[in-house]
Every structure is written in structure tokens, then in C-alpha cells.
C-alpha positions as CSV (number, residue, x, y, z in Angstrom):
1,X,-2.9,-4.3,-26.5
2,X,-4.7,-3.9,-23.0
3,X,-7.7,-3.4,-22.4
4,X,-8.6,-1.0,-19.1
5,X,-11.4,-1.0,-16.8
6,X,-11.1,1.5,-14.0
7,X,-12.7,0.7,-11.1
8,X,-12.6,3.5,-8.2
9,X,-11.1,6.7,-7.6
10,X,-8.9,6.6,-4.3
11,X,-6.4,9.1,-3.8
12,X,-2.9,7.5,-2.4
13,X,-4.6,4.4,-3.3
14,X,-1.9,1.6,-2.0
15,X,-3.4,-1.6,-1.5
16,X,-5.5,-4.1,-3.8
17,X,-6.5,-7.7,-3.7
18,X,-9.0,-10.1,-5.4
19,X,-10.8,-12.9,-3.4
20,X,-14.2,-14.6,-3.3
21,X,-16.1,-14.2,-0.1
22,X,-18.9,-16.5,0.3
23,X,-20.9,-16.8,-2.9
24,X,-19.4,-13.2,-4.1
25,X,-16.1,-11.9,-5.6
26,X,-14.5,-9.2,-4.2
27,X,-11.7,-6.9,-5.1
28,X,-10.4,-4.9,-1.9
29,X,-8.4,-1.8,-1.7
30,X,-7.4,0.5,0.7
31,X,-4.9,4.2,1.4
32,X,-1.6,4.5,1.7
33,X,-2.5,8.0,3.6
34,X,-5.5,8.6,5.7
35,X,-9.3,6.8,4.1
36,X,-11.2,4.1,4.3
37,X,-11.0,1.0,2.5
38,X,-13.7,-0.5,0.3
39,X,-14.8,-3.4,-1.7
40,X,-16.3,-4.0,-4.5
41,X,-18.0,-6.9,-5.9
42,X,-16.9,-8.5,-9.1
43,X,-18.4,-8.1,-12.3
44,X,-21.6,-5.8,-10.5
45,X,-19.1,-3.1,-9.3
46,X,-21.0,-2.8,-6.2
47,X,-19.1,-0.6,-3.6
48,X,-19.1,-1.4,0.1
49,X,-17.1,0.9,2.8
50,X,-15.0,-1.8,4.7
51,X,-15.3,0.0,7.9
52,X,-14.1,3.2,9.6
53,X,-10.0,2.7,9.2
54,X,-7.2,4.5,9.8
55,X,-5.8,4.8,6.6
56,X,-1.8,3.6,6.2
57,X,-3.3,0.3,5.0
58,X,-0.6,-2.0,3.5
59,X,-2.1,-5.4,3.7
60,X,-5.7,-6.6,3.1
61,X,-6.6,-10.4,3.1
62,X,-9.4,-12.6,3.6
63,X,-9.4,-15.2,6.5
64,X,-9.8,-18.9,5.1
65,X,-13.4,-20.7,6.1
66,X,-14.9,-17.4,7.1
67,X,-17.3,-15.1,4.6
68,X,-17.7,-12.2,7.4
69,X,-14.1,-11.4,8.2
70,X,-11.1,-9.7,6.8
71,X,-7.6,-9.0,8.2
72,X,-5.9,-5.9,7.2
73,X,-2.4,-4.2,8.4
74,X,-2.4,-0.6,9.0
75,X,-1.1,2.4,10.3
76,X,2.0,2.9,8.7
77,X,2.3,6.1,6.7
78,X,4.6,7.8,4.3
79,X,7.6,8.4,4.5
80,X,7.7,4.7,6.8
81,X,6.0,6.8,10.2
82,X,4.3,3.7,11.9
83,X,4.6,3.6,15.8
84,X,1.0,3.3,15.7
85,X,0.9,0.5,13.4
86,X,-0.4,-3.0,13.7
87,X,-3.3,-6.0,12.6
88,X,-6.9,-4.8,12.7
89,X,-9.9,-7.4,12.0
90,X,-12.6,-6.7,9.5
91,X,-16.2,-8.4,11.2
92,X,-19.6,-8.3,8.8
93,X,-22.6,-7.6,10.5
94,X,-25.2,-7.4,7.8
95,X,-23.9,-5.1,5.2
96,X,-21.7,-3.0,8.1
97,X,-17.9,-3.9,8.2
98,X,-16.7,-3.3,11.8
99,X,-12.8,-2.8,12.2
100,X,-10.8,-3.2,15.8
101,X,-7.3,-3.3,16.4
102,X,-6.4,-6.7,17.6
103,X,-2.3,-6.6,17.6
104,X,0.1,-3.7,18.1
105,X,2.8,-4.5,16.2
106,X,4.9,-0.8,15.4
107,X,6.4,-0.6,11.8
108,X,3.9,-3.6,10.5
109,X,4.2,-4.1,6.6
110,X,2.6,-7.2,5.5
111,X,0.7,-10.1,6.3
112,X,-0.5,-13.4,5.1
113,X,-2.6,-16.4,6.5
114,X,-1.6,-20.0,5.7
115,X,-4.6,-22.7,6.3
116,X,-2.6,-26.1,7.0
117,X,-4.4,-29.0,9.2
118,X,-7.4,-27.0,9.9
119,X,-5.4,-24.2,11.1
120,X,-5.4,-20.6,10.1
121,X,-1.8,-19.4,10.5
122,X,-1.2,-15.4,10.3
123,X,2.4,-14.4,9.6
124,X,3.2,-10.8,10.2
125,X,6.0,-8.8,9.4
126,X,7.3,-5.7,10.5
127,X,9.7,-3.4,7.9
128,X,12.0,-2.7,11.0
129,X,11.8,-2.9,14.7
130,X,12.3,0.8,15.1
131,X,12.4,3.8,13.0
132,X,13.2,6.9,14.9
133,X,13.2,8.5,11.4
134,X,11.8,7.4,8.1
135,X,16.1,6.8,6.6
136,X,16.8,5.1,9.9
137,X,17.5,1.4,9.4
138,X,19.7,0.3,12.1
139,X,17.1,-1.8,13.6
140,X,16.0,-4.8,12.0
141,X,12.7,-6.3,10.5
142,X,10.5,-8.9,12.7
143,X,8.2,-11.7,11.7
144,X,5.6,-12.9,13.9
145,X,2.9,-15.7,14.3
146,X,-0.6,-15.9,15.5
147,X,-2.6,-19.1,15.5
148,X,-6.1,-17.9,14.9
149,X,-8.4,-20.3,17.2
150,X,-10.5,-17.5,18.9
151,X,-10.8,-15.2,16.1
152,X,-13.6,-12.8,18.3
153,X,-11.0,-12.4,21.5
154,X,-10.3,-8.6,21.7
155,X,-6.9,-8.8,21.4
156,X,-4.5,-11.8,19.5
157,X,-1.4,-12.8,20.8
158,X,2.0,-12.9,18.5
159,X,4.8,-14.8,18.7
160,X,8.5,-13.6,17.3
161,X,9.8,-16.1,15.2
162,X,12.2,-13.8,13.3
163,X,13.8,-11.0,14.4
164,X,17.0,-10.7,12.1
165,X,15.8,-9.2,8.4
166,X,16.8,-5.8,7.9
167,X,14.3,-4.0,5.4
168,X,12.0,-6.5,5.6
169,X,9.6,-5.7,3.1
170,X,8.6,-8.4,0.6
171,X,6.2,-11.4,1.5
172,X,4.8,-14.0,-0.1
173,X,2.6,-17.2,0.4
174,X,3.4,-19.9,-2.0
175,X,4.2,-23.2,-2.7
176,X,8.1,-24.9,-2.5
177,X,9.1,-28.5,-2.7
178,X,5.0,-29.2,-2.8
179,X,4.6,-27.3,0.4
180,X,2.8,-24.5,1.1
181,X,5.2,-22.4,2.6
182,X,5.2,-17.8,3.6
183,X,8.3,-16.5,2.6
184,X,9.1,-12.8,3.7
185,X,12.5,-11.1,2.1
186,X,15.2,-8.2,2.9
187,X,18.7,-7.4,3.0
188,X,19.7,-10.9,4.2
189,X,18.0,-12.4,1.1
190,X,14.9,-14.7,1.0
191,X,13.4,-17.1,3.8
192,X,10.6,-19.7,4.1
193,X,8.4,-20.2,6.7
194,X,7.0,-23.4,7.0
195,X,4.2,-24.5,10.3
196,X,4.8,-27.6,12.2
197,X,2.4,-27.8,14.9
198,X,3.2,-25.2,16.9
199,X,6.6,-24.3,15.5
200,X,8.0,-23.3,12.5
201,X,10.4,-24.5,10.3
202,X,12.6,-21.3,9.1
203,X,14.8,-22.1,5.5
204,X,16.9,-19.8,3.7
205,X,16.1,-20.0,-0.2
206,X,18.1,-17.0,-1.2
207,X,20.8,-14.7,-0.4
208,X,21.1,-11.4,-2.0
209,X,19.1,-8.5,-0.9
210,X,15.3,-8.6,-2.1
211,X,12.7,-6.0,-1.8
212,X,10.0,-8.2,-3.2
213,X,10.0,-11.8,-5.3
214,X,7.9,-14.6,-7.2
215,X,8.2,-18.2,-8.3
216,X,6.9,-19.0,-11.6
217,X,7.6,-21.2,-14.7
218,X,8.4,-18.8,-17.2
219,X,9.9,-21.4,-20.0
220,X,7.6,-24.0,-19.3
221,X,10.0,-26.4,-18.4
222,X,8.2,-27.1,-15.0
223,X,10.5,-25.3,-12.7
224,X,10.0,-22.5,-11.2
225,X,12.4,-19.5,-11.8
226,X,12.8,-16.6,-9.2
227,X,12.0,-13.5,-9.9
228,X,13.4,-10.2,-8.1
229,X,13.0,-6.9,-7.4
230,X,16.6,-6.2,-5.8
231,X,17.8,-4.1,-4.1
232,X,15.2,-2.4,-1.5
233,X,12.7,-0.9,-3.9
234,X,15.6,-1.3,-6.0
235,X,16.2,-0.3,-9.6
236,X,16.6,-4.0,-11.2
237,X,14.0,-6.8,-12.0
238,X,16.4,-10.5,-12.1
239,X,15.1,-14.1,-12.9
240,X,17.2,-16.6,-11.7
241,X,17.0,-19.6,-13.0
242,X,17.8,-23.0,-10.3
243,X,20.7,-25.0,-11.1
244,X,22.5,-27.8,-9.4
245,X,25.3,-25.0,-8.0
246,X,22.3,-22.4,-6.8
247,X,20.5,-19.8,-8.4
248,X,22.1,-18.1,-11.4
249,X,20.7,-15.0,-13.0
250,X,19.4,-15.6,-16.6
251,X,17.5,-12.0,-17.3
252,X,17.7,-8.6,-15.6
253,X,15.8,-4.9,-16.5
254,X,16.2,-1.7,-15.0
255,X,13.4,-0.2,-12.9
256,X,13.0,3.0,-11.1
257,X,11.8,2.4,-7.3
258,X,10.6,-1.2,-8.3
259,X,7.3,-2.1,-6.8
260,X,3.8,-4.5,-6.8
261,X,6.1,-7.6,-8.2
262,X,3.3,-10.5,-9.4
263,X,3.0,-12.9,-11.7
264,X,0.4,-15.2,-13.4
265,X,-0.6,-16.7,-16.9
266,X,-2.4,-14.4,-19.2
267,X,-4.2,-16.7,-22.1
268,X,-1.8,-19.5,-20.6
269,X,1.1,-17.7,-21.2
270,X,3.3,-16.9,-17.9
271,X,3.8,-13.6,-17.4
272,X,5.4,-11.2,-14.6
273,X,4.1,-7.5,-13.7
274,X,5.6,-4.6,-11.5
275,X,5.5,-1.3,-11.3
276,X,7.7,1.6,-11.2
277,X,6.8,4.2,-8.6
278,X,9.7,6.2,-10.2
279,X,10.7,7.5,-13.5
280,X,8.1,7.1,-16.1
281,X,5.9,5.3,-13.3
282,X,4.8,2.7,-15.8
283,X,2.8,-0.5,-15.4
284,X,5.4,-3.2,-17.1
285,X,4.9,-7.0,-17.7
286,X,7.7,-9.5,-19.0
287,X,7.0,-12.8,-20.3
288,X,9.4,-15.3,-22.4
289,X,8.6,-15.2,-26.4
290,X,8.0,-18.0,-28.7
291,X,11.4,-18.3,-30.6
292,X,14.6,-18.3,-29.0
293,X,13.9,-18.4,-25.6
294,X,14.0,-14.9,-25.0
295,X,12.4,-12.2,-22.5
296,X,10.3,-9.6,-23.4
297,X,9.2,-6.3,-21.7
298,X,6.0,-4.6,-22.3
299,X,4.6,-1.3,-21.7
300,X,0.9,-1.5,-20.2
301,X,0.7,1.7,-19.4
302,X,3.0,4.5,-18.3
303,X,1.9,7.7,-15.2
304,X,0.4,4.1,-13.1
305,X,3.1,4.7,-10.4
306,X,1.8,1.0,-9.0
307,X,2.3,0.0,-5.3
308,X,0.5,-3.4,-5.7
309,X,-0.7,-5.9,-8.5
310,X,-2.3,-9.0,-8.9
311,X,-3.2,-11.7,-11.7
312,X,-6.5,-13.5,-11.2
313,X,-8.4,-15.7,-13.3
314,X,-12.0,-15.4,-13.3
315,X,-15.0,-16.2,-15.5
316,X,-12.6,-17.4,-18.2
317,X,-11.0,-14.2,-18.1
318,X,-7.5,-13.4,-16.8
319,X,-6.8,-10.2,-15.6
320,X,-4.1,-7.4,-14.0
321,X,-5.3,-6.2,-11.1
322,X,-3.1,-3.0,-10.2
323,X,-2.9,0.2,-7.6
324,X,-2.5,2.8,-9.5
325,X,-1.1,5.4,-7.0
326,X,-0.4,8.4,-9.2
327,X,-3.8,7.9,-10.7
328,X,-5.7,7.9,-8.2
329,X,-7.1,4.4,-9.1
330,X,-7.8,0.7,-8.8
331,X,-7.7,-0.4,-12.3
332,X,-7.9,-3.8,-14.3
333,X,-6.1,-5.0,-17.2
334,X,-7.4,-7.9,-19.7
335,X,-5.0,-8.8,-22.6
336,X,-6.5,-8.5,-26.2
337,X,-6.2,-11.6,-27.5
338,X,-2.6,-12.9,-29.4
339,X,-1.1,-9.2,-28.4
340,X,1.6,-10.7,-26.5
341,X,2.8,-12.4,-30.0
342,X,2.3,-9.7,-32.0
């Protein structure tokens, strides 16, 4: 039904992500443990070391406008050890990738950049503010903003602009009422982060406790469902469906330790992908069939225990890009064609 290409062997591999640099295409990964990251180019399977790192990476991204730069959180380690952790910028000289450090920020989980007015915004968030072990959760998640306009200062400022979501662990840049909006998610439910200027406009869109989420049109009917991974690397994948009284569930699965929640079209087909680092560890996707307006679950393959996926379309090809931690691997995914409708 899939067909798989693997693409590089990296024990505790955590993080992945596709993006063009320049005139090239690149797929990054990176450790959950100690390592390096790399990237490879895309279809040549050229591999690059991105630096000397140190390992814990969770985030990878590329920084809008710029061909020679890359921003990455690490430093935080299984079982959630991260005192150490924070932003570190990727610089090309040549075919070298320098990394620095360029914000502390303990217990840092994710990040994303939002370009808006000629203005790169960096969002980070922080799983909680304190951990003085890895089941302590007393402390709550922090989300903070950097305006990148010297990108080459030594160190970059961050300002708090949330400081109130306990396990704050899922984040996402996307698009809601035709903005384009960073939403970040935990045991308070889901929030959006829109940049005004200098400020930013903070909306709750959600409020049951989320480990990670997506929008996507799954019935075609040009709104967007929300799809869940509840509760903190929780055990049930929900699509809710928007109605005039709020959000009411339309779909649920089980999972074991839910994780790597995306979601794309496959042959123009929406579909949604996560992985369960539990259980039978397998690499699952759900789309709607045909007839009846039903969901569907499909086994891509089981042993993947994924941390992170993605769906990119390139080439006229659609593909799964997925961490396969148990593995070992970064692998990719293309869908034989008509499988899902068989």
C-alpha cells in the first residue's frame, strides 16, 4: 500500500522536517539523545553534518528569506532533563554549518517562526518552567517571543508572553479566520498567537487538554476540523468538528503514547498521521472514505515508534515524512496509487 524509502540511520532519531533552502530541498533531522544533526538534500540524498550540536534536539526550522541559517531547539533529554536547554542558530559558511547558542531558555520544546510585514517572528515554548524531576509538573509551560532584526547578535532577547500552560507541548503555525496565526497547546486546551506590531494578540480556540493538534478539511466541506491527540501524549486521537455551539467530537481512536500528529493530502485526498511511541509503535494514518462519510484507520507500518511526521508535496509526489525512533531511522512514505480506496 506504501511504498518506503529509508533515508539515514540515526539512533534516538527525534526530530525531522522538509524545507527548500535556496535552490535545494532539504530534509533535516536531528537526536533525541546525544548526535549531531544532518541534512540531506532531496531527491540526491546528499548528507551534510549541520554542525557540532548537543544532541536533545526537538525543533529544527528554517529562517524565512535566508538560505544560510537554521534555528534549532535543544538540549532537552529523556526522561524531560533540560536545565541546559534553549535556541541555538545554524550559520552556512561554505559547506560548514556553525551552531551557537543564542537563548537560554530551560525546559525549551518547540519553536516556530512566523514571517508577517517583513518580520520574522520566533515563538518558543518551554514544556514547563521547572522540572526538578522528570514526573514533576507543578510548574507551568512558557511561551516566548523574539523579533529577529539582528539575526548575527551573539545572543537574542525573549519576551514572555505566556506563562500559564501546564504541559505545554504541542505547537503549531497555521492559518485561522485567513490569518496566519502559532498556536501552542497543554492542559488548559489550545491557544493562538497572533503578532500585532510589537504585541500579540493571545485567543483561546479550545479547551480540553491537548498534547498535540491539526486543522484540516477532512470531508471537504471547506472547514476545517480539529484534530487531537488528548490527553498529554495521551491514548486518544479526536476530530471535532466546529458548530455554531463549539466544537463537538465526531471521531475518536485509541493510541498508545500518541505522538508526531500531521496532516496533509495524499493524491488529493486529506489525510492525518501519528505515531504511537507505545504499544505496537505503529505509523497510523486516518482519512474519511468515499461512502458514508466515514473514517478510516490505516496501518503504514507497525515497530516505527514515531516522534515526528510530516506531509510534503514535492515533484508531483506527496509524501510521509516520519522519525522513526525505534528504527533507528528517517524514513519516507509515498502512497501506491488508489490504495487508500481499495
Amino acid at each position: 500500500m506504501f511504498r518506503k524509502t529509508k533515508l539515514f540511520d540515526m539512533p534516538d532519531i527525534y526530530t525531522v522536517n522538509a524545507f527548500p533552502l535556496g535552490s535545494k530541498f532539504y530534509i533535516g533531522m536531528g537526536p533525541e539523545k546525544s548526535g549531531n544533526p544532518y541534512l540531506i538534500t532531496y531527491p540526491s540524498l546528499n548528507k551534510t553534518e549541520a554542525g557540532i550540536a548537543p544532541g536533545g534536539m526537538m525543533s529544527l526550522i528554517p529562517v524565512p528569506g535566508r538560505s544560510d541559517m537554521l534555528v534549532s531547539v535543544m538540549g532537552l533529554f529523556p526522561p524531560f532533563q533540560g536545565k541546559d536547554a534553549g535556541v541555538y542558530r545554524h550559520t552556512r559558511s561554505g559547506d560548514i554549518w556553525n551552531v551557537e547558542k543564542v537563548l537560554h531558555l530551560p525546559f525549551a520544546h518547540r519553536c516556530e517562526i512566523l514571517h508577517k510585514n517583513q518580520i520574522n517572528y520566533l515563538f518558543t515554548s518551554t514544556v514547563s518552567k521547572c522540572k526538578r524531576e522528570p514526573t514533576d509538573w507543578s510548574e507551568a509551560g512558557e511561551v516566548f517571543l523574539t523579533i529577529l532584526t539582528d539575526l548575527f547578535q551573539p545572543m537574542w532577547n525573549a519576551e514572555k508572553i505566556m506563562g500559564n500552560i501546564f504541559r505545554n507541548h504541542g505547537m503549531l503555525k497555521t492559518v485561522l479566520h485567513e490569518k496566519e496565526v502559532v498556536c501552542v497547546s497543554g492542559t488548559e486546551g489550545i491557544f493562538s498567537l497572533c503578532p500585532e506590531g510589537h504585541e500579540v494578540r493571545v485567543t483561546q480556540v479550545f479547551d480540553k487538554e491537548v498534547s498535540e493538534f491539526i486543522f484540516i478539511d477532512m470531508d471537504g466541506d471547506g472547514q476545517d476540523e480539529l484534530v487531537t491527540i488528548e490527553p498529554f501524549h495521551g491514548d486518544s486521537l479526536n476530530i471535532y468538528k466546529l458548530l455554531s455551539t463549539g466544537w463537538k467530537r465526531i471521531y475518536d481512536a485509541p493510541l498508545a503514547f500518541g505522538h508526531g500528529l500531521s496532516s496533509g493530502r495524499l493524491a488529493g485526498i486529506p489525510v492525518v498521521v501519528v505515531g504511537n511511541r507505545a504499544g505496537v509503535a505503529s505509523l497510523d494514518l486516518f482519512c474519511m472514505v468515499r461512502e458514508g462519510n466515514k473514517f478510516r484507520r490505516y496501518c503504514i507500518e507497525k515497530g516505527t515508534g514515531t516522534t515526528q511526521t510530516q506531509i510534503f508535496h514535492y515533484l508531483d509526489e506527496d509524501y510521509i515524512l516520519s522519525a522513526n525512533q525505534l528504527k533507528g531511522e528517517a524514513a519516507l512514505y509515498c502512497l501506491r496509487q488508489g490504495a487508500l480506496y481499495k
